[in-house]
Backbone as a ProteinNet text record, in pm:
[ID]
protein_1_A
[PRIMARY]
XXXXXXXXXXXXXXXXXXXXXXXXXXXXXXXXXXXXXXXXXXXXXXXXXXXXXXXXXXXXXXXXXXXXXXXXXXXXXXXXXXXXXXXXXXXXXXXXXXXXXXXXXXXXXXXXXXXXXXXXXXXXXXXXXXXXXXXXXXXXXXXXXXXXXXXXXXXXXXXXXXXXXXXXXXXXXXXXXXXXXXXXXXXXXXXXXXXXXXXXXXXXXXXXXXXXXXXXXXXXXXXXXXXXXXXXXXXXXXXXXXXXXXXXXXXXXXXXXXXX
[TERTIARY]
85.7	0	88.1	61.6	114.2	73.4	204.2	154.2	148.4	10.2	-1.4	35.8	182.8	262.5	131.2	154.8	21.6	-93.9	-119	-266.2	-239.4	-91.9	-105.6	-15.4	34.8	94.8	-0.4	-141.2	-225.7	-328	-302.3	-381.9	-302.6	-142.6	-47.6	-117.8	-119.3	-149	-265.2	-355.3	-493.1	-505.9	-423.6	-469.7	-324.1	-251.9	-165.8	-262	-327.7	-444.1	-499.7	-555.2	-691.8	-662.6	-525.4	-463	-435.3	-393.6	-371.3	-458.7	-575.4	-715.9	-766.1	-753	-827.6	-738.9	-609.2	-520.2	-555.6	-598.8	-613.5	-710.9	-870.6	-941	-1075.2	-990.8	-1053.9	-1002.4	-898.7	-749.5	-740.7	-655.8	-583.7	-732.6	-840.5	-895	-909.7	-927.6	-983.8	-841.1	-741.6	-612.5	-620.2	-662.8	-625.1	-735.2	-825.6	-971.2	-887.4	-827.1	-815.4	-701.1	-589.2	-486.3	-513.5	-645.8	-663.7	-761.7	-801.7	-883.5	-788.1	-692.8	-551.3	-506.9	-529	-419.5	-555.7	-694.1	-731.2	-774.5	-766.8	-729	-667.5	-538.8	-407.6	-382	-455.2	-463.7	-556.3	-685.7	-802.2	-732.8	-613.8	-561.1	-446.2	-421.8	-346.8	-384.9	-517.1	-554.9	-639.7	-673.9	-714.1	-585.1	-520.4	-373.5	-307.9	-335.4	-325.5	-427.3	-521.1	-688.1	-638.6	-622.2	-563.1	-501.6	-344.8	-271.1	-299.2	-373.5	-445.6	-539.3	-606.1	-699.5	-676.4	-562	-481.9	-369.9	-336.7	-279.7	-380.3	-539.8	-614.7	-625.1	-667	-722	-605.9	-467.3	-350.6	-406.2	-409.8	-402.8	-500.1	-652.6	-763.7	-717.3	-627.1	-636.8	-574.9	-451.4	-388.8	-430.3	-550.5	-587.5	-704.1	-751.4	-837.6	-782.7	-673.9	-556.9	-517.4	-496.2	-468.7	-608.5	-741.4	-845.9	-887.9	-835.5	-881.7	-819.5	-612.5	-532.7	-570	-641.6	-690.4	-805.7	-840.9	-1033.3	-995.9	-911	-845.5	-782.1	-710.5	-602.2	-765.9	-818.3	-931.1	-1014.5	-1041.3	-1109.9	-1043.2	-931.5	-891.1	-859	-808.7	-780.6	-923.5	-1030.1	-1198.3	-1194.9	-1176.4	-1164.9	-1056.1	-945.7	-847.3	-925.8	-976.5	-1008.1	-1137	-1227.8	-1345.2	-1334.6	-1229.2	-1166.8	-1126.2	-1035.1	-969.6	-1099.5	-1195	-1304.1	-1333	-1403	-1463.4	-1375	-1283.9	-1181.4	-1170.1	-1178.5	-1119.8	-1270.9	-1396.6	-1480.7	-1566.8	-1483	-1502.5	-1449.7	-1313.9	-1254.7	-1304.8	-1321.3	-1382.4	-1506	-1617.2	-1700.1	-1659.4	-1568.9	-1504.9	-1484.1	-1377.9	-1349.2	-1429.1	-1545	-1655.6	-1739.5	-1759.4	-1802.9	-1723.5	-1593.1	-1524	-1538.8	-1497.1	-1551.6	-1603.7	-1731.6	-1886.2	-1906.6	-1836.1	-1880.2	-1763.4	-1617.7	-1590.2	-1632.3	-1667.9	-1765.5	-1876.8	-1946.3	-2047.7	-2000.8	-1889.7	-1818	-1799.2	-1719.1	-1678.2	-1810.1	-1920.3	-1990.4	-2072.8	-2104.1	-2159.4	-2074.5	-1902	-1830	-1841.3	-1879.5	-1846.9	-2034.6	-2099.2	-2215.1	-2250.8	-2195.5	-2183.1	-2105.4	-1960.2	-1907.4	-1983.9	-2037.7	-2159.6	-2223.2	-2314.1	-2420	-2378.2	-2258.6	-2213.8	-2137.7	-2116.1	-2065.5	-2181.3	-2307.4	-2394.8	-2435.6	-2456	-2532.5	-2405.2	-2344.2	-2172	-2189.9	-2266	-2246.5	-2408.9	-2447.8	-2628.6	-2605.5	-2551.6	-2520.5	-2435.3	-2341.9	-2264.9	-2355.8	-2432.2	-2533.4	-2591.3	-2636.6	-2768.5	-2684.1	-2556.6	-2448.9	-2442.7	-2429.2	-2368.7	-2494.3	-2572.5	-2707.8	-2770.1	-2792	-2802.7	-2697.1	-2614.2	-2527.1	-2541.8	-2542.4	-2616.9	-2690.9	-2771.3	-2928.5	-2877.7	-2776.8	-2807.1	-2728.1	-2628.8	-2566.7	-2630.1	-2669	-2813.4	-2928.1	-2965.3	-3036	-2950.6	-2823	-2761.2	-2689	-2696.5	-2637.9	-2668.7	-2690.5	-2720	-2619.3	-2694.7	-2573.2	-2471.8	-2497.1	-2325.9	-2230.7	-2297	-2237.2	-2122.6	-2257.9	-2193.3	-2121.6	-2097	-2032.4	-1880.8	-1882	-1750.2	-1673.5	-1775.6	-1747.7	-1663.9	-1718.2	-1694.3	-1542	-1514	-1399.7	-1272.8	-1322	-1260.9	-1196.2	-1308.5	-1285.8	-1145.8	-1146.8	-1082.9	-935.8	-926.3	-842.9	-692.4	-786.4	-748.1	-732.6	-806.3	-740	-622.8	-570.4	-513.5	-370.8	-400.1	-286	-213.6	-309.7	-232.9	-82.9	-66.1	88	130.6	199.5	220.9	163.3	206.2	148.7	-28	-49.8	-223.7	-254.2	-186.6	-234.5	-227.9	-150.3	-131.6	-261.4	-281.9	-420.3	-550.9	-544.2	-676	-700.1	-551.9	-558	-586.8	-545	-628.7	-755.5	-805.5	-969.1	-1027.9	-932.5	-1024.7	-980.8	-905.9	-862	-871.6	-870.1	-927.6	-1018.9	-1172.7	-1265.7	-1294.9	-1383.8	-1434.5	-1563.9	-1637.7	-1749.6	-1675.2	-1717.7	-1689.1	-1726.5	-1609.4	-1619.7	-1778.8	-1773.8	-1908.9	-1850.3	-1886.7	-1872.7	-2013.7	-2036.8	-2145.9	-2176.8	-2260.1	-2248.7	-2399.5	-2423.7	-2543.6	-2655.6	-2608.4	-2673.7	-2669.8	-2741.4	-2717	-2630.7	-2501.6	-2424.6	-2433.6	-2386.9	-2403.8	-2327.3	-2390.5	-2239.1	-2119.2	-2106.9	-1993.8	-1906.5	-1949.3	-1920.4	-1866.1	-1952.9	-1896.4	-1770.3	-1752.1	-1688.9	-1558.4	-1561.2	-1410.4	-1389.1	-1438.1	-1375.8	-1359.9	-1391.4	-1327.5	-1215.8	-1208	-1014	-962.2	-1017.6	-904.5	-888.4	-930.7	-883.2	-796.4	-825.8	-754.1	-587.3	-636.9	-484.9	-414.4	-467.4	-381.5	-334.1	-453.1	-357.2	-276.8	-319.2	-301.3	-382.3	-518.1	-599	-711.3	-821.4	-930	-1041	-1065.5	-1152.8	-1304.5	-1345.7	-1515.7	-1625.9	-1683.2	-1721.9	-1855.2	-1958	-2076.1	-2112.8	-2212.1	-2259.3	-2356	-2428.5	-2496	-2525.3	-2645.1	-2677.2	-2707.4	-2681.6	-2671.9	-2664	-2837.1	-2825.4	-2770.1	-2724.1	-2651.1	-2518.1	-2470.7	-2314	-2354.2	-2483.8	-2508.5	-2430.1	-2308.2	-2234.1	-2124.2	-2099.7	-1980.3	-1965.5	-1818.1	-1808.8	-1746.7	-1752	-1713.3	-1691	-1505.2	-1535.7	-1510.8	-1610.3	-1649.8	-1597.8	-1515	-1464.2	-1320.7	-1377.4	-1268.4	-1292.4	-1420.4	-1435.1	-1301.2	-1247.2	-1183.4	-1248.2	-1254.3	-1369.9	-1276.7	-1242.1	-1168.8	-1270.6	-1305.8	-1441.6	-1362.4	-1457.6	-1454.7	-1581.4	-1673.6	-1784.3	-1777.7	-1884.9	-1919.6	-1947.8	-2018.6	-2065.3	-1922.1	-1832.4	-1683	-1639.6	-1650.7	-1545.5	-1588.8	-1838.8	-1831.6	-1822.9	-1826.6	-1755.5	-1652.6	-1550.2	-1395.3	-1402.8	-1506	-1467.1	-1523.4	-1639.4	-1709	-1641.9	-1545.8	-1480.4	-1366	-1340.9	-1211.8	-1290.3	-1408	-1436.5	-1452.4	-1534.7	-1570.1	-1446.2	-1308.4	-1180.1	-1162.8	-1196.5	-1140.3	-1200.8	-1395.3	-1484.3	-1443	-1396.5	-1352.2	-1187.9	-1124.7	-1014.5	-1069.1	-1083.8	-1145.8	-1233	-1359.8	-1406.2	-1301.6	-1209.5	-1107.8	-1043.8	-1031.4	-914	-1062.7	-1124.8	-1214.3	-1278.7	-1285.3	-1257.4	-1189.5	-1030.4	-928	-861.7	-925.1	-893.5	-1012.8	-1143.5	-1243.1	-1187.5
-117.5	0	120.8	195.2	328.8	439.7	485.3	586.1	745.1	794.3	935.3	1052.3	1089.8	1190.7	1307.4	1336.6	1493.3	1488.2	1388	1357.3	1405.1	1261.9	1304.3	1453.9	1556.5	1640.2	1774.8	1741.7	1784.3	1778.8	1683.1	1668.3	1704.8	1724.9	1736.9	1847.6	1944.9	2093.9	2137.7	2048.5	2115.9	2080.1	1977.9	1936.4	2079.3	2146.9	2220.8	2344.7	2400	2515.9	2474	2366.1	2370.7	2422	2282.4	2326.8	2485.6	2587.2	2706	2797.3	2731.5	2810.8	2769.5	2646.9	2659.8	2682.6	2731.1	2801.9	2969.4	2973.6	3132	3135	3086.3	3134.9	3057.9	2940.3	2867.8	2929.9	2810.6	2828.8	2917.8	3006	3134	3206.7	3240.8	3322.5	3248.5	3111.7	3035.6	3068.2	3041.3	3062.9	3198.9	3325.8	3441.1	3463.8	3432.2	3443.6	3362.2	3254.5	3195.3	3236.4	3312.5	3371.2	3528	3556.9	3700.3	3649.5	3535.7	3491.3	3476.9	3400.4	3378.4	3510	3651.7	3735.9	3823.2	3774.5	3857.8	3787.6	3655.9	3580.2	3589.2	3615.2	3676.3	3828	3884.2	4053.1	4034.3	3944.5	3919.4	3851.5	3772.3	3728.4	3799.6	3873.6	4011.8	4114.6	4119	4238.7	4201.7	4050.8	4053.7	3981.7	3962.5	3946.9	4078.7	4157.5	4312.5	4385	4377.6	4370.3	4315.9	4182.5	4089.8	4168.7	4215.1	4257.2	4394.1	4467	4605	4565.7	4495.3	4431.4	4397.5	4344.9	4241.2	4436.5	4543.5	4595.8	4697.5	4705.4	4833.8	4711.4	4537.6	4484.4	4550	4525.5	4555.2	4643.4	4818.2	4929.9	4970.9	4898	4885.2	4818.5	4731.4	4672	4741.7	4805.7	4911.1	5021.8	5037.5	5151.3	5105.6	4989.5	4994.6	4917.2	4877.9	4904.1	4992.9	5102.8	5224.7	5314.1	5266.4	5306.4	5273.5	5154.8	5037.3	5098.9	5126.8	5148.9	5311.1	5413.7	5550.1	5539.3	5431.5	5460.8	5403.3	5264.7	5244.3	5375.7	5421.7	5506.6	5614.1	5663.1	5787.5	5737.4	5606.2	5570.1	5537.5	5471.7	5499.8	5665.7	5718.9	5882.8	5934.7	5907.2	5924.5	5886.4	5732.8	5697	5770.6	5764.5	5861	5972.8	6053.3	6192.9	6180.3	6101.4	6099	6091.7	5947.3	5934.7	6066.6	6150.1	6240.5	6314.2	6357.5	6480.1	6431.5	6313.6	6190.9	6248	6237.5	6294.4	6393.2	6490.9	6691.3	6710.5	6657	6721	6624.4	6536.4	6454.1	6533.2	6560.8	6626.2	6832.4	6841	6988.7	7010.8	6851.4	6858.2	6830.4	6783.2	6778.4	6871.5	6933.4	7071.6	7180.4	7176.1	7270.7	7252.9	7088.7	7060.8	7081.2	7075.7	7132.3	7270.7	7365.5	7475.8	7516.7	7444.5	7486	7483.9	7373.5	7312.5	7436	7460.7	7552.9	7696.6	7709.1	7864.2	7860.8	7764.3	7756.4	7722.3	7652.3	7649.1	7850.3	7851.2	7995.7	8092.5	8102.5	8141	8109.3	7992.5	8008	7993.1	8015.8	8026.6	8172.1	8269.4	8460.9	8456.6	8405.1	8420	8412.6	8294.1	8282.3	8397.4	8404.3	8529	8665	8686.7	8834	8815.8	8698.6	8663.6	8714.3	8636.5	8648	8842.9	8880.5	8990.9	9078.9	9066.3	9139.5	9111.6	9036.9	8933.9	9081.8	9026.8	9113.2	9265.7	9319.8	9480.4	9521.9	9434.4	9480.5	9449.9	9342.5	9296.2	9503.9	9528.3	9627.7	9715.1	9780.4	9875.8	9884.3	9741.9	9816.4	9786.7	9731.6	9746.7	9851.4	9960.3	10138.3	10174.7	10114.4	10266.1	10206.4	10114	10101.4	10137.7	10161	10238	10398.6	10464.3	10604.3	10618.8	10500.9	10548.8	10577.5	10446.6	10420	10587.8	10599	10723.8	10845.9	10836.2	10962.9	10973.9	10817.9	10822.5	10886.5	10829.2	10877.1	10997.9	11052.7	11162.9	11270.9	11373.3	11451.5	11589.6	11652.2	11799.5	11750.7	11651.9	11646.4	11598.8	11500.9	11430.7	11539.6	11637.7	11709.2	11835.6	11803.1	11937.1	11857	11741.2	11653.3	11690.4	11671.6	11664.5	11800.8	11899.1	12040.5	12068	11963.1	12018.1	11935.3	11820.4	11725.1	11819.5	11894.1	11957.1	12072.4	12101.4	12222.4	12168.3	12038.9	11987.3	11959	11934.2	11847.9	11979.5	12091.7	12215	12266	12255	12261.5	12205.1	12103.3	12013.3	11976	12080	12077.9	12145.1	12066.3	12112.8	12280.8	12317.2	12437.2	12428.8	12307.9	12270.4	12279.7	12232.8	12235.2	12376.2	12390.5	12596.7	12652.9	12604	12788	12696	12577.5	12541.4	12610	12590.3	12605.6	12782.1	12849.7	12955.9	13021	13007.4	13038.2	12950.3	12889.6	12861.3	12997.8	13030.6	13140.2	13284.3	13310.1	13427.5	13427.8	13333	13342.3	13401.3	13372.6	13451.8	13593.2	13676.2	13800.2	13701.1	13604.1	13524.5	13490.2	13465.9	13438.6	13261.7	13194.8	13041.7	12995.2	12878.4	12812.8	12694.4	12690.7	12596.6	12541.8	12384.6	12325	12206.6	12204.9	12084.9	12030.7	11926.1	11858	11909.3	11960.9	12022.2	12181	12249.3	12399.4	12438.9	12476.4	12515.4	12597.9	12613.7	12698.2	12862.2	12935.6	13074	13029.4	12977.1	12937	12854.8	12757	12654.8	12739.6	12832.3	12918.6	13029.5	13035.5	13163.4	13047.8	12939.5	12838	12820.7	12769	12741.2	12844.4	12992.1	13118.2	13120.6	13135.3	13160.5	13065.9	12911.3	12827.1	12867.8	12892.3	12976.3	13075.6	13177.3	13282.4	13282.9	13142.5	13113.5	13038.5	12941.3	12872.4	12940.9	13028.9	13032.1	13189	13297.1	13414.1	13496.7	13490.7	13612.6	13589.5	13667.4	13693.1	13634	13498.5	13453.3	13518.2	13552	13560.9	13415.1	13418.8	13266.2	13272.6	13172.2	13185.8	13016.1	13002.1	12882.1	12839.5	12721.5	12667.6	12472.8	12424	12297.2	12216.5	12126.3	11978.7	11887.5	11895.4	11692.6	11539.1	11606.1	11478.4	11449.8	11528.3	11512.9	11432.1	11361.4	11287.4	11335.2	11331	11411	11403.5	11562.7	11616.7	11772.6	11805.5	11982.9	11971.4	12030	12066.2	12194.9	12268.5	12409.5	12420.6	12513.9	12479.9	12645	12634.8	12802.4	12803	12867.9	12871.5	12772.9	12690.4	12521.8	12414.3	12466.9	12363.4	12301.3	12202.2	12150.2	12060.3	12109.9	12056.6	11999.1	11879.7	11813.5	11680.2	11688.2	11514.1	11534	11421.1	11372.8	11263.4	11160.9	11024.6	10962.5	11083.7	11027.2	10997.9	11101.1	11103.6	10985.9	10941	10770.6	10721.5	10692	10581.2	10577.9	10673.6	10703.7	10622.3	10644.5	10607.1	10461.5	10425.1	10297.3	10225.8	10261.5	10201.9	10176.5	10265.8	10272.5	10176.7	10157	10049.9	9908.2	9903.7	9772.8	9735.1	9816.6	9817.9	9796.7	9837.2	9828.9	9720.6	9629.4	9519.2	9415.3	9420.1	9345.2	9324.8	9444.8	9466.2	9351.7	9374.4	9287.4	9169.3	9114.2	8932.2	8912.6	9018	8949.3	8968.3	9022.4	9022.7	8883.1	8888.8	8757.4	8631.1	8632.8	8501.6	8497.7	8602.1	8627.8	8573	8630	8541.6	8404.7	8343.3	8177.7	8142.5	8211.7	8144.6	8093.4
0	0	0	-81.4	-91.8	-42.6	64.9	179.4	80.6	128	17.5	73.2	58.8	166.9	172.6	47.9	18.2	139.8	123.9	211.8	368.8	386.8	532.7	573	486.1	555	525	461	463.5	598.1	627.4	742.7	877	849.5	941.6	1000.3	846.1	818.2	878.9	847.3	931.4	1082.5	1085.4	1287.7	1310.5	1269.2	1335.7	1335.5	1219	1157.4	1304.8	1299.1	1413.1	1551.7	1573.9	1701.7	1770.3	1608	1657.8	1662	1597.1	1612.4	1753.5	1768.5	1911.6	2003.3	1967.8	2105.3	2109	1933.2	1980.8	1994.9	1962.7	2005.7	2086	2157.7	2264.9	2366	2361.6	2469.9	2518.7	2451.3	2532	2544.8	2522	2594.6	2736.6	2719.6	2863.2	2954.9	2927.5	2962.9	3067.6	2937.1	2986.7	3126.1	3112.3	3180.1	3309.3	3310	3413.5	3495.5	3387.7	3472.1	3529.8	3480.3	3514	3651.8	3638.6	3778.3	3901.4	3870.1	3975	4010.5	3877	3916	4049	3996.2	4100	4234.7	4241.9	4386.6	4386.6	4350.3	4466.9	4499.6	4413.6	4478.5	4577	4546.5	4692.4	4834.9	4780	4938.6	4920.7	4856.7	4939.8	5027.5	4935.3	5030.1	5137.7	5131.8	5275.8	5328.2	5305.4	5390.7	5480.5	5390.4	5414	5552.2	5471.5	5571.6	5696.4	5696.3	5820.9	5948.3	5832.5	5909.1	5963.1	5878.2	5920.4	6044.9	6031.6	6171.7	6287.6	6250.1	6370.6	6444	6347	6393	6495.3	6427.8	6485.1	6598.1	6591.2	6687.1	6857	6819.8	6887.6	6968.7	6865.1	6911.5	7034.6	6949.7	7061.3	7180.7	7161.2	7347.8	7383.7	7308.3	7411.2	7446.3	7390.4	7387.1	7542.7	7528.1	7603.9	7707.6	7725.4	7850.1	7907.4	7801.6	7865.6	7960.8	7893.4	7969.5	8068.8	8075.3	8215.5	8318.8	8253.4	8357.6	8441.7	8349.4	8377	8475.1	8396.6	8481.5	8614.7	8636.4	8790	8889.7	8779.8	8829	8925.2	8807.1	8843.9	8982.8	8937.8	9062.6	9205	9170.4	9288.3	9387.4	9266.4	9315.1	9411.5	9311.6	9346.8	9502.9	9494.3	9651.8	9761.2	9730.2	9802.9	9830.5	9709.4	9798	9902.3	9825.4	9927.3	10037.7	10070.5	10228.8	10267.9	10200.4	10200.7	10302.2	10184.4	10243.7	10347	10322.9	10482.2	10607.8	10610.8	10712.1	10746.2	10661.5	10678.7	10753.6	10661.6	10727.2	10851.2	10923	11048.6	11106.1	11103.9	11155.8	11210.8	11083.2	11125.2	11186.5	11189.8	11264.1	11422.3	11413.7	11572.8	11633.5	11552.3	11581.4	11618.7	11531.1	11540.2	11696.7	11700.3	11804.4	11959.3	11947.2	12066.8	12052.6	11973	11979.9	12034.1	11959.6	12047.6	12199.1	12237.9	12387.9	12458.3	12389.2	12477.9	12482.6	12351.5	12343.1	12485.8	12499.1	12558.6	12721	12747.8	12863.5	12917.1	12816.1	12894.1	12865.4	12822.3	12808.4	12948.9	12971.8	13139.4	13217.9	13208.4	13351.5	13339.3	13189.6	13201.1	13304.9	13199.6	13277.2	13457.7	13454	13616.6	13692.1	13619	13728.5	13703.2	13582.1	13562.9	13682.8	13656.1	13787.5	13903.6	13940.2	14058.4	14103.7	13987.9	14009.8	14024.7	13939	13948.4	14069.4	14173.7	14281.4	14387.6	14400.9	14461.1	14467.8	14320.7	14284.5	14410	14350.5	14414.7	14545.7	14614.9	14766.2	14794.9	14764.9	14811	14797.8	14676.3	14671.6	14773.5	14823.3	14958.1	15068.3	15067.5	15182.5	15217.1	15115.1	15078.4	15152.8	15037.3	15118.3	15238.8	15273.4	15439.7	15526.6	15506.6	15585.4	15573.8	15437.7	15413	15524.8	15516.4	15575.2	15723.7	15748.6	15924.4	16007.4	15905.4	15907.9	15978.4	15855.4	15814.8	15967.5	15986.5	16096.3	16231.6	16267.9	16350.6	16388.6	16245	16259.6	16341.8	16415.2	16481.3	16554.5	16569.3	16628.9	16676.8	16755.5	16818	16751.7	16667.8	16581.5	16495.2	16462.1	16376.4	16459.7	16580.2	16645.2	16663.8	16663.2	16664.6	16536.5	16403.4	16291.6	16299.4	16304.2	16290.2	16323.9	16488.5	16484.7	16452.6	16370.9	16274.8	16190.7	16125.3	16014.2	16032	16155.2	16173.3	16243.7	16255.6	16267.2	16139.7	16076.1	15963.6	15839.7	15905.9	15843.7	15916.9	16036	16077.9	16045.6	16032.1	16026.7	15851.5	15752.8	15613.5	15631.4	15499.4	15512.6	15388.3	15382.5	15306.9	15137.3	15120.8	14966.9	14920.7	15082.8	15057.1	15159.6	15210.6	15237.7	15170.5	15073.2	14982.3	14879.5	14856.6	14733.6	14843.8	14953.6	15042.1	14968.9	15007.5	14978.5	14869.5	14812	14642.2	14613.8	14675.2	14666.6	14699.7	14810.5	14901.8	14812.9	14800.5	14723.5	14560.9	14487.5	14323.4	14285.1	14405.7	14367.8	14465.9	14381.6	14455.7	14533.9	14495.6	14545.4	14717.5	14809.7	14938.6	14903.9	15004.7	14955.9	15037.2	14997.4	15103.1	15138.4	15305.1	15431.9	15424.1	15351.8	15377.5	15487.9	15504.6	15630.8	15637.6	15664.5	15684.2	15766.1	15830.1	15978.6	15939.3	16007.9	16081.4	16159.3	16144.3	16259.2	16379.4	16480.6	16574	16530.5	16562.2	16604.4	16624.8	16734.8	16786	16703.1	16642.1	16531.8	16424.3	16339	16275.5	16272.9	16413.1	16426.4	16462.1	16519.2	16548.4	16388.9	16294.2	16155.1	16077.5	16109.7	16076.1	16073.1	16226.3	16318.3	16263.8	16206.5	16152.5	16052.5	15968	15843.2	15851.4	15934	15957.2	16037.3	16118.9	16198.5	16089.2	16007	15923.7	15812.5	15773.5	15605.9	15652.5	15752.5	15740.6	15671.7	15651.2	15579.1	15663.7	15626.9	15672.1	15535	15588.5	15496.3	15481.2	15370.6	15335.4	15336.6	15408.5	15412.8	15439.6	15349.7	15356.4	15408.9	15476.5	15522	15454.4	15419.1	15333.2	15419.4	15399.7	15461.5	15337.5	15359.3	15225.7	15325.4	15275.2	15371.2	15278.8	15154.6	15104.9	15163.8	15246.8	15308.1	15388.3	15434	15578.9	15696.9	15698.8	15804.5	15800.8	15791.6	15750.3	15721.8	15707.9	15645.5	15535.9	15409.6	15293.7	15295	15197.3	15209	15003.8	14937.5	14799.1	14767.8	14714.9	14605.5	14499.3	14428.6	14317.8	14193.7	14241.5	14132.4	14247.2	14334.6	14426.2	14536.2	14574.5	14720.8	14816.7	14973.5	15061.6	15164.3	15190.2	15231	15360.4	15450.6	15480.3	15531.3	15517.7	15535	15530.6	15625	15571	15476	15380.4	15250.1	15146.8	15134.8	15111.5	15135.6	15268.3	15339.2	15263.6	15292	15197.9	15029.2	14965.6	14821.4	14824.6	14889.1	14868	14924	15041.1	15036.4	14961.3	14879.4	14801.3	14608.1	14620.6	14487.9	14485.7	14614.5	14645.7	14665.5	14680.8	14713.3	14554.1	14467.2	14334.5	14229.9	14296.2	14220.1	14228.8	14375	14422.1	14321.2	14316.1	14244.1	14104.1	14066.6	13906.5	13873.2	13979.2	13928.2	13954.9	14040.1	14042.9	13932.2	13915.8	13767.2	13659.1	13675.4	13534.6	13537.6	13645.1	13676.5	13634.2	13713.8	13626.7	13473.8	13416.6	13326.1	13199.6	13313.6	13243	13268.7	13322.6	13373.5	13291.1	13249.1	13194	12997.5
[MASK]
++++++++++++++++++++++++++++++++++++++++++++++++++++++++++++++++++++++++++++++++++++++++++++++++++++++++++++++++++++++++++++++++++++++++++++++++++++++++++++++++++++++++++++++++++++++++++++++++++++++++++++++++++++++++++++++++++++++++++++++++++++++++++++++++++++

């Protein structure tokens, strides 16, 4: 049998024709379609490879981030607690304080009260100490009383010294007015005319002298001129002793006072 070259390199010819028809236009499109599929699953697990690692980096950031909030919001709260204790304390404390305060405000408040009391109780006791004695005075007083008095008075003029003669003396000589000799009582003549000569023997002049009665002296002589007044009377003692007892009252309430 005779092989028919023509034939078969005709047919070589068309299975190569075919072959390259269906590479170009089966094939390679299926080809290209399938490598453009690969090229975009591997850009898709890139970019979620990418994605991944973007995720995994925000997932990171968030815990640190919400580590860092945990560690703040502890931090805050504890601070929160610190101060509260803090206040809890300052203002226990300042209620303490307030409360001793108070109790000693109110301590020395009825130890001032009590010594007032007691001082007022003390001032009013001496008041009618004073004026029952005024009175008993007053009751007892009488001429002789006051004829003793009289020559008290003329005693005790007598017995100044140069410093208070020459003041007696210019009581008596400052004015053209004649001085006044007061006394509780009415004096006698006689009475009058002895506390003259003491004037006249003590200072050396001839006094002008007018007499005048004041039953507030209870008993006693006062001599009044110039705006100067040379006096002893009872009412005078109790003045003076009554200002010394009142000096006395005044320092002890100071002093309790000041221990209160």
């Amino acid at each position: 049998m005779e092989i028919d070259w023509f034939t078969i390199g005709a047919q070589i010819v068309n299975f190569l024709v075919l072959v390259w028809l269906l590479k170009r236009f089966l094939y390679q499109p299926v080809l290209n379609a399938i490598d453009q599929r690969e090229k975009r699953i591997a850009a898709a697990l890139d970019d979620a490879a990418s994605s991944k690692a973007e995720a995994a980096i925000e997932r990171d950031a968030l815990q640190a981030k919400s580590a860092e909030l945990e560690n703040q919001r502890a931090g805050l709260l504890a601070q929160a607690v610190a101060d509260a204790d803090a206040e809890r304390t300052r203002l226990s404390n300042a209620a303490r304080a307030e409360v001793e305060t108070t109790k000693t405000q109110q301590r020395s408040a009825l130890v001032l009260d009590a010594a007032n009391l007691s001082a007022e109780i003390a001032r009013r006791a001496q008041n009618e100490v004073f004026a029952i004695s005024r009175k008993a005075l007053a009751d007892l007083a009488d001429e002789t009383l006051e004829a003793q008095l009289t020559g008290l008075f003329v005693r005790k003029l007598e017995a100044l010294d140069k410093a208070e003669m020459a003041a007696v003396a210019q009581m008596l000589t400052s004015t053209r007015a004649p001085a006044v000799i007061r006394s509780a009582f009415a004096l006698t003549s006689a009475q009058k005319a002895r506390i003259g000569k003491a004037f006249s023997a003590a200072l050396g002049i001839d006094a002008q002298l007018e007499f005048e009665i004041d039953a507030d002296l209870i008993s006693g002589i006062e001599l009044v001129g110039g705006g100067q007044k040379l006096a002893w009377s009872v009412a005078d003692y109790l003045k003076t002793l009554e200002k010394s007892v009142g000096d006395l009252m005044g320092r002890d309430a100071l002093g309790t006072g000041g221990a209160a």
